[in-house]
C-alpha positions as CSV (number, residue, x, y, z in Angstrom):
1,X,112.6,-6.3,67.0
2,X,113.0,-5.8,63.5
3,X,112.2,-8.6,60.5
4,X,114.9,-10.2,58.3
5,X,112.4,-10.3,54.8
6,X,109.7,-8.6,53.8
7,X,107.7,-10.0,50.8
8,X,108.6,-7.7,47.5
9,X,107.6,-8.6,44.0
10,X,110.1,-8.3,41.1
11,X,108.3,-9.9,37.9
12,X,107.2,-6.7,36.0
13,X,103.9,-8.6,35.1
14,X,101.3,-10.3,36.3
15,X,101.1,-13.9,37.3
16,X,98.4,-16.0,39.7
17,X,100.1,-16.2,43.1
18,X,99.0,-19.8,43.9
19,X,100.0,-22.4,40.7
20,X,97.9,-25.3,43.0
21,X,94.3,-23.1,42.8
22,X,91.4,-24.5,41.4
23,X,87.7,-23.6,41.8
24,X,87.1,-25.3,44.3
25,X,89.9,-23.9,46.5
26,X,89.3,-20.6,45.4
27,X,85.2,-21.2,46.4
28,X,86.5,-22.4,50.1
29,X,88.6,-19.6,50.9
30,X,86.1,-16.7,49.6
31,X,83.4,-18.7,51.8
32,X,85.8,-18.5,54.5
33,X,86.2,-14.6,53.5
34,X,82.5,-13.8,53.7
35,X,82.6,-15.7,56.7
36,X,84.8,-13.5,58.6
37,X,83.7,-10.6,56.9
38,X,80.4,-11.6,58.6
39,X,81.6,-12.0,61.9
40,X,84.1,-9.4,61.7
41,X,87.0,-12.1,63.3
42,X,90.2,-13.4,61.5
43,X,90.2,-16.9,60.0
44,X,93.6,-18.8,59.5
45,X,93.8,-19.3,55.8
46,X,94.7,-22.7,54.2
47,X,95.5,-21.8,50.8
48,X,99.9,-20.4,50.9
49,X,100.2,-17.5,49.3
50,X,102.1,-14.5,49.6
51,X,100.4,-11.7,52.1
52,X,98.2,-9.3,49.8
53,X,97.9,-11.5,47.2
54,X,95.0,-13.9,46.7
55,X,92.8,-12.2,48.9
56,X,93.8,-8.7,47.2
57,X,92.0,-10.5,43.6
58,X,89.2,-12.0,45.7
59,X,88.6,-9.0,46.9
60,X,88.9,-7.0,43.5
61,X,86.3,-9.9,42.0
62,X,84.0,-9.0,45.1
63,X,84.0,-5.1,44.6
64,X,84.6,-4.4,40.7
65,X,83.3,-7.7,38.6
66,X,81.8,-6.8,35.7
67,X,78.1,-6.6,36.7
68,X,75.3,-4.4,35.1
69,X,75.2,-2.1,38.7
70,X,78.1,-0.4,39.9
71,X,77.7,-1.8,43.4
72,X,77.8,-5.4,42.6
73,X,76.9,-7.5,45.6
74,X,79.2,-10.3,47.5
75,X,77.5,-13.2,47.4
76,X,76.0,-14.1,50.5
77,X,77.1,-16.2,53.0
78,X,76.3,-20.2,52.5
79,X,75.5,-19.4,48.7
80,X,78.2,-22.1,47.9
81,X,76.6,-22.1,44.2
82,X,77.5,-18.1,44.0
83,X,80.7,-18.5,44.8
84,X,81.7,-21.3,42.5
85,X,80.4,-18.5,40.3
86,X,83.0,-15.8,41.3
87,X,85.8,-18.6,42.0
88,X,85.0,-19.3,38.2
89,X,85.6,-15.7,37.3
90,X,88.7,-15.6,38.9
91,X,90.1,-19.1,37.5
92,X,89.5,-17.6,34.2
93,X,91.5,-14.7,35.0
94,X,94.4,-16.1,36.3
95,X,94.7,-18.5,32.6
96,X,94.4,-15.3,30.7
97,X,97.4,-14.3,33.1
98,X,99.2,-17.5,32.3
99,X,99.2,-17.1,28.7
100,X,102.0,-15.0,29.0
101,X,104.2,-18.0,29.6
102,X,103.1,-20.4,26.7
103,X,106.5,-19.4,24.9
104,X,108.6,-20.9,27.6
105,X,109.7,-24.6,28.8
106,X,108.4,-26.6,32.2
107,X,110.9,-25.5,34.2
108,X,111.3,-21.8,33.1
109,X,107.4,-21.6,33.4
110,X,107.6,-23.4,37.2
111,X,110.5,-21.0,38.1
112,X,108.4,-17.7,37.0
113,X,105.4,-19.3,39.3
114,X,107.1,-19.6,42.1
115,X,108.6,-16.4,42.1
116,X,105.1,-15.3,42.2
117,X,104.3,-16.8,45.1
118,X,107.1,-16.1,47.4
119,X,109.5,-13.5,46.5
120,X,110.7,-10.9,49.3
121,X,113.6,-9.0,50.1
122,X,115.9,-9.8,52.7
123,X,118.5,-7.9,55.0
124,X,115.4,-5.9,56.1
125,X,117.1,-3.0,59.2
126,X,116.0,-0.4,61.3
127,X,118.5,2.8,61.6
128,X,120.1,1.7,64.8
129,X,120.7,-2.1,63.2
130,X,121.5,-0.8,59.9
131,X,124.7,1.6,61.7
132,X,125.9,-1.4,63.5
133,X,126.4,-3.3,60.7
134,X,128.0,-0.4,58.9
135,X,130.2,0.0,62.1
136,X,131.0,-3.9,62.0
137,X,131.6,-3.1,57.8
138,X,134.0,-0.6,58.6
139,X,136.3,-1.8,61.6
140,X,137.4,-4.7,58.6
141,X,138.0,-1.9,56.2
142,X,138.7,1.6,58.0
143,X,140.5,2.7,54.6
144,X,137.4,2.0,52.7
145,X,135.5,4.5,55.1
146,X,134.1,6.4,52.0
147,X,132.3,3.0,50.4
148,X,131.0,2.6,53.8
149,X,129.8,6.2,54.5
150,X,128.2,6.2,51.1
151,X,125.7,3.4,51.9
152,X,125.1,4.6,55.3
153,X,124.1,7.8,53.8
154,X,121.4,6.1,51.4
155,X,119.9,4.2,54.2
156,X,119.6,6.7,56.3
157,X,117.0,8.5,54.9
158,X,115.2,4.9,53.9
159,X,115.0,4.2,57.7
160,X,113.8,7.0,58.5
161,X,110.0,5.6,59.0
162,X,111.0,1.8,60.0
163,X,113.0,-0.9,58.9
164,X,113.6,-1.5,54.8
165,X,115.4,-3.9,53.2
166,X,119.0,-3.0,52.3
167,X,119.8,-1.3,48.8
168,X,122.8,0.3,47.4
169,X,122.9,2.8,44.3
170,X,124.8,1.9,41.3
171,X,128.4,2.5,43.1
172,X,131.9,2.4,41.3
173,X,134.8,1.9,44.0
174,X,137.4,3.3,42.1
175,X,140.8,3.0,43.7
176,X,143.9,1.3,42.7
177,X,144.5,-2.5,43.1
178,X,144.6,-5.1,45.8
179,X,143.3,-2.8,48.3
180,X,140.2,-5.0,49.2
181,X,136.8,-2.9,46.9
182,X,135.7,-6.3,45.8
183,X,136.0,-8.1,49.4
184,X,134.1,-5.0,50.6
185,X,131.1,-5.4,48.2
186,X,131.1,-9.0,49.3
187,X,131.5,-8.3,52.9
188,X,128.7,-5.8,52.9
189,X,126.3,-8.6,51.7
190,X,127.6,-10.9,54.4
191,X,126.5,-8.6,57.2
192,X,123.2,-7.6,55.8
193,X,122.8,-11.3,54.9
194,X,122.0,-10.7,51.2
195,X,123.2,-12.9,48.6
196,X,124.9,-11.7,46.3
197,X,126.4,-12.6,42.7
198,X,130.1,-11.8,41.6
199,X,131.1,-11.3,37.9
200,X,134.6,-10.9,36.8
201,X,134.5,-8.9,33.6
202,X,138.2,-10.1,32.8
203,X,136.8,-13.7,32.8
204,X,133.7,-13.6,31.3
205,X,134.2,-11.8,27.6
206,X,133.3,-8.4,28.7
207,X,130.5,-9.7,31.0
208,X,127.8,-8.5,28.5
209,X,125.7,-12.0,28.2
210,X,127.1,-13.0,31.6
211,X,124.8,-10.0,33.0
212,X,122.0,-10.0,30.6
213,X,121.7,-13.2,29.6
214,X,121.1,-14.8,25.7
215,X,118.2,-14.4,23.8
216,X,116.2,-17.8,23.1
217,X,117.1,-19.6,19.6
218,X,121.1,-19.8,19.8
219,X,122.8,-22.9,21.0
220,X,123.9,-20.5,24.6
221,X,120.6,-19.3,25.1
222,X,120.1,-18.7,29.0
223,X,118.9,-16.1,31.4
224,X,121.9,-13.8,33.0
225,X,123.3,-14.4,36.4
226,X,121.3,-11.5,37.8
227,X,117.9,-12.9,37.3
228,X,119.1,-16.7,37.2
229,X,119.8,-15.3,41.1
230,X,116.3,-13.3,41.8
231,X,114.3,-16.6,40.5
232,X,116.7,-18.8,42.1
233,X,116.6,-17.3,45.8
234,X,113.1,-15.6,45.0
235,X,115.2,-12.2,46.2
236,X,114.0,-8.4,44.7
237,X,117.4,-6.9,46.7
238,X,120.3,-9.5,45.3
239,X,123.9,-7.5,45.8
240,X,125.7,-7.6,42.2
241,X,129.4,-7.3,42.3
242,X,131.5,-6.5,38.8
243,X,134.9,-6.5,38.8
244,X,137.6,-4.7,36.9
245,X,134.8,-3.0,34.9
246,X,137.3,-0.8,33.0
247,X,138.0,-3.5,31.1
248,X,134.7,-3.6,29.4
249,X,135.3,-3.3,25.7
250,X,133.2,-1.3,23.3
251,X,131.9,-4.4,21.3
252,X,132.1,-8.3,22.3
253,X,131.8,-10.4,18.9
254,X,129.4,-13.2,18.5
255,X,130.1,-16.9,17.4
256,X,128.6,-15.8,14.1
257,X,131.0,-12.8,13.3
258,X,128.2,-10.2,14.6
259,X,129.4,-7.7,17.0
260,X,127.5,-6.5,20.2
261,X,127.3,-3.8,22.1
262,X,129.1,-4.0,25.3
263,X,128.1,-4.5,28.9
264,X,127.8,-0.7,29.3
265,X,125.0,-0.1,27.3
266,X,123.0,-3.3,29.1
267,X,124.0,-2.1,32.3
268,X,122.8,1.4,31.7
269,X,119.6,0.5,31.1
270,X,119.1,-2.2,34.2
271,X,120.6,0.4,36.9
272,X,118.5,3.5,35.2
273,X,115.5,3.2,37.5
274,X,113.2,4.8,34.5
275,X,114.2,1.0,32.2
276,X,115.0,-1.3,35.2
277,X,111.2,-0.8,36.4
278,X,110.3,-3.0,33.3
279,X,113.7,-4.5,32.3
280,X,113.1,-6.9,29.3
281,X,115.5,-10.5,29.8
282,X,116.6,-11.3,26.8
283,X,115.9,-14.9,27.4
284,X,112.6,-14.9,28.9
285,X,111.5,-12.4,26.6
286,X,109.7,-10.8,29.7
287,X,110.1,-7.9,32.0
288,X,111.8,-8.1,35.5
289,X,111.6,-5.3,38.4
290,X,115.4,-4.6,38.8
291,X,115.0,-1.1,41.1
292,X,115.6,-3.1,44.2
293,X,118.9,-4.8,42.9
294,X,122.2,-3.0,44.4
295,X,125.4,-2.8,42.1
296,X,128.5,-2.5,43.3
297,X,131.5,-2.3,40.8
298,X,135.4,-1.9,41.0
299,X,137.7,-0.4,38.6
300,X,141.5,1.0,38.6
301,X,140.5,3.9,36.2
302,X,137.7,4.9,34.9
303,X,139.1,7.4,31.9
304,X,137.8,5.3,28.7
305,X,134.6,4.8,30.6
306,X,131.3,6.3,28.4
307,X,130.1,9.6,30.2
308,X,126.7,8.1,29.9
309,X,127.0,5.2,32.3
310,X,129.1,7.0,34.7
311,X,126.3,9.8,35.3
312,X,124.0,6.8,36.3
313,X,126.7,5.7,39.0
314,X,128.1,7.3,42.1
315,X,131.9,7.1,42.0
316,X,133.8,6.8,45.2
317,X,137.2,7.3,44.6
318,X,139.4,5.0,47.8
319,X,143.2,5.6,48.9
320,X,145.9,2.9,49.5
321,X,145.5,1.4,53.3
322,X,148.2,2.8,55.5
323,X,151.1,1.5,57.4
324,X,148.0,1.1,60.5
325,X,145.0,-0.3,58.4
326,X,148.1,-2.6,56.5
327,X,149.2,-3.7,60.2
328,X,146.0,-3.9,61.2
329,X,144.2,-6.2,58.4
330,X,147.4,-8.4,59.0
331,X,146.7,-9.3,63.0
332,X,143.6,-10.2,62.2
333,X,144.4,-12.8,59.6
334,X,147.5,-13.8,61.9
335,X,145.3,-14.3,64.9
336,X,143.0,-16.4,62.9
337,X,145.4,-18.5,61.7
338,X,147.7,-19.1,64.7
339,X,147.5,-20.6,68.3
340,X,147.7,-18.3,70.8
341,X,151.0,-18.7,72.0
342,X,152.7,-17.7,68.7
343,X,150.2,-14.7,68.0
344,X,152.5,-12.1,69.6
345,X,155.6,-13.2,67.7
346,X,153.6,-13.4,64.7
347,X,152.8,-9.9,64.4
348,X,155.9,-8.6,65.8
349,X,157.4,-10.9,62.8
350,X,154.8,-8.7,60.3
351,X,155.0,-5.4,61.9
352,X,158.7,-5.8,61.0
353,X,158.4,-6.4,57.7
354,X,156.4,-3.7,56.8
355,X,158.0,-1.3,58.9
356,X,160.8,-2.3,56.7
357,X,159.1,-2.0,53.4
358,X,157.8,1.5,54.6
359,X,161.5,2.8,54.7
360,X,162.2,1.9,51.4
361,X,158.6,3.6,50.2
362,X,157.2,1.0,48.4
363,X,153.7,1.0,47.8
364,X,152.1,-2.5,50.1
365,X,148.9,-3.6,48.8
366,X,146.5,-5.8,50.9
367,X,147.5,-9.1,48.7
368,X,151.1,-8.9,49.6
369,X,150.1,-8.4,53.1
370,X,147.9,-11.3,52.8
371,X,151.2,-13.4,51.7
372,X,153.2,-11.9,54.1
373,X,150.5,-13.3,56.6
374,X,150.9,-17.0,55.1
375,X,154.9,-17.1,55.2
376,X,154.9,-16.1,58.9
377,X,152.4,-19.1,59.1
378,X,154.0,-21.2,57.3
379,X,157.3,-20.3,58.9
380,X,155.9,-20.5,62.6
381,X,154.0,-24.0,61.4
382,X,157.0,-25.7,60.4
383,X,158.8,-28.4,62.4
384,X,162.8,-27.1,62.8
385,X,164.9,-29.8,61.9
386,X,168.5,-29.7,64.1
C-alpha cells in the first residue's frame, strides 16, 4: 500500500523546524536521545517536528560541535547540566537561522515557520497506481491521449524504485480552442489529488505579478499565487495551470509609467531547474525550491512565442475531438444530468444533432457540445403546456 504525502522541503534556506523549542525542550528530547541511544530501543518523541529534522541538528550538535578534539563526546546519560549545554548551542543556532526573517511582518514570518515544519508533497504513486489514474485521465479525454501519454512517460521512469510524488515538466497543450487542455490540467490534479492553482493570462494583465508576485514597498506588494499556494497548503508539488499563454505581451506597464518584462522571462527562470532550485520571490525577498512544482499551459498558437521559453517546455500539439469522443463527452454529461428514464432519448436527441452538424462539416468544439447538452436538458426538464 502506497502513501498519499511524503514530507519534502521547498524554502531554499534554512529555518528551525520547531517555532515552540526552547532549551529546555531541546535538553529533554536529546536526554531522551542518549537514552535510547543507550539502550539501543526507539522512544516516542514529544516534540512535532517533521521526520529528519530536529533530531538531524541534534545529532549534527552531538558529532561536529565545535570542540578542541575532532571526536567530541555526547554528553553522558543523566548529565542534565551537559545537555542544557548543547540544547544552548543549538538554541543559538536556530536565532542566527531566524535572522533571516527580521525584514518581514508577523504573519509572513509565522507562515515561513510553518512551512518549515510541515511541508510534503502529496499525490505520492507507485507505477501500477500511477497508470490507473492515467487510464481513469484518459477515458474523460481519449483525444487528449498525447497530454496523457506525456505524463505517463515522465513517471514512468520516477517509479521505477517505489512510489514518488506526482510531477509534470513544464508542458504547453497547444491545440485549438474549446477542446478541453485546461479541464485536462485540472482534471489531472483531481486524480492525483494535488491542488492546484489556475491563472488566466487574459484576466490578469499578462499574468506577470499574478505568478511572481510584487516586490515589498509598492501599495500591491504581495507574494504570487504560486508560493501564496506552497505556504498556504505547505505543498512542494502544487499543479500550476496558465491559460491562453500566447497572449502574454512583451512588456506589462506599471502604475508609475515603468514597463516590465513579461511573464515569459519570470516563468523561464522558475521552470529552468538550474534558477527554480533557488528562486528569489520578489516579495519575500527570499528563495523558494520550485523543481517540484508542475506547469501546465494552454495556448492556440505558439508563433510569437520567444524561442527561449519554448526550449524549456515540452509542447504537445492536440487535434479536435471527433464525431466519437464529441458523442462520447456528451452522454456523459447527459447521464449526469438526467433521470434514467429520459437518458436514452437524450442522447439519441444529441447524437442527432451532431450527426447533423457533421454533414454540413462544421468544426464542433467541446463548449458547444457542452450547450447542446444543457438545451436537451432544459428541453426534456420542461413541463409541456397543452
Amino acid at each position: 500500500m502506497t502513501t498519499s504525502t511524503v514530507p519534502a522541503r521547498f524554502l531554499g534556506f534554512d529555518l528551525p523546524t520547531s517555532p515552540e523549542d526552547s532549551v529546555e525542550k531541546v535538553r529533554d528530547r536529546l536526554m531522551r536521545s542518549q537514552q535510547a541511544r543507550a539502550s539501543r530501543r526507539p522512544v516516542a518523541p514529544t516534540i512535532t517536528t517533521t521526520p529528519d529534522c530536529l533530531d538531524a541538528l541534534l545529532d549534527d550538535l552531538l558529532d561536529t560541535s565545535s570542540s578542541n578534539t575532532s571526536t567530541a563526546r555526547p554528553p553522558s546519560v543523566g548529565t542534565s547540566s551537559r545537555a542544557i549545554t548543547w540544547s544552548r548551542r543549538y538554541m543559538r543556532r536556530r536565532t542566527l537561522s531566524l535572522k533571516v526573517l527580521n525584514h518581514l511582518k508577523p504573519d509572513d514570518r509565522d507562515s515561513l515557520l510553518a512551512a518549515a515544519c510541515g511541508a510534503r508533497a502529496v499525490g505520492v504513486v507507485d507505477r501500477d497506481r500511477m497508470e490507473e489514474r492515467i487510464a481513469e485521465l484518459h477515458a474523460i479525454y481519449p483525444w487528449l491521449a498525447a497530454a496523457s501519454t506525456a505524463v505517463m512517460k515522465h513517471m514512468r521512469p520516477r517509479t521505477l524504485s517505489g512510489p514518488t510524488p506526482l510531477h509534470v515538466p513544464p508542458l504547453i497543450l497547444l491545440g485549438p480552442p474549446g477542446i478541453a487542455k485546461s479541464s485536462w490540467a485540472r482534471d489531472l490534479a483531481r486524480v492525483f489529488n494535488v491542488p492546484s492553482v489556475d491563472i488566466d493570462v487574459g484576466a490578469t494583465n499578462g499574468a506577470t505579478f499574478s505568478v511572481s508576485g510584487v516586490e515589498r514597498g509598492w501599495g500591491s506588494a504581495t507574494p504570487g499565487r504560486v508560493v501564496q499556494t506552497m505556504l498556504r497548503e505547505r505543498l512542494a508539488n502544487p499543479v500550476v495551470i496558465l491559460d491562453e499563454i500566447d497572449k502574454i505581451p512583451e512588456q506589462v506597464a506599471t502604475s508609475g509609467g515603468g514597463k516590465l518584462p513579461g511573464a515569459f522571462e519570470v516563468l523561464k527562470s522558475m521552470i529552468e531547474p538550474t534558477t527554480a532550485r533557488a528562486w528569489v520571490c520578489p516579495f519575500y525577498q527570499l528563495p523558494f525550491d520550485l523543481t517540484r512544482v508542475s506547469w501546465i499551459m494552454t495556448t492556440n498558437s505558439i508563433d510569437r512565442m520567444p524561442a527561449a521559453f519554448l526550449d524549456r517546455c515540452k509542447i504537445i500539439r492536440l487535434e479536435t475531438p471527433g464525431f466519437d469522443h464529441l458523442a462520447s463527452a456528451g452522454c456523459r454529461l447527459l447521464h449526469d444530468s438526467l433521470p434514467e428514464d429520459q437518458r436514452d432519448l437524450g442522447v439519441a436527441l444529441l447524437r442527432e444533432a451532431l450527426h447533423k452538424l457533421g454533414k454540413k462539416h462544421m468544426r464542433v468544439s467541446l463548449r458547444q457540445v457542452e450547450r447542446m447538452v444543457e438545451t436537451v436538458v432544459e428541453g426534456l426538464s420542461s413541463p409541456m403546456l397543452m
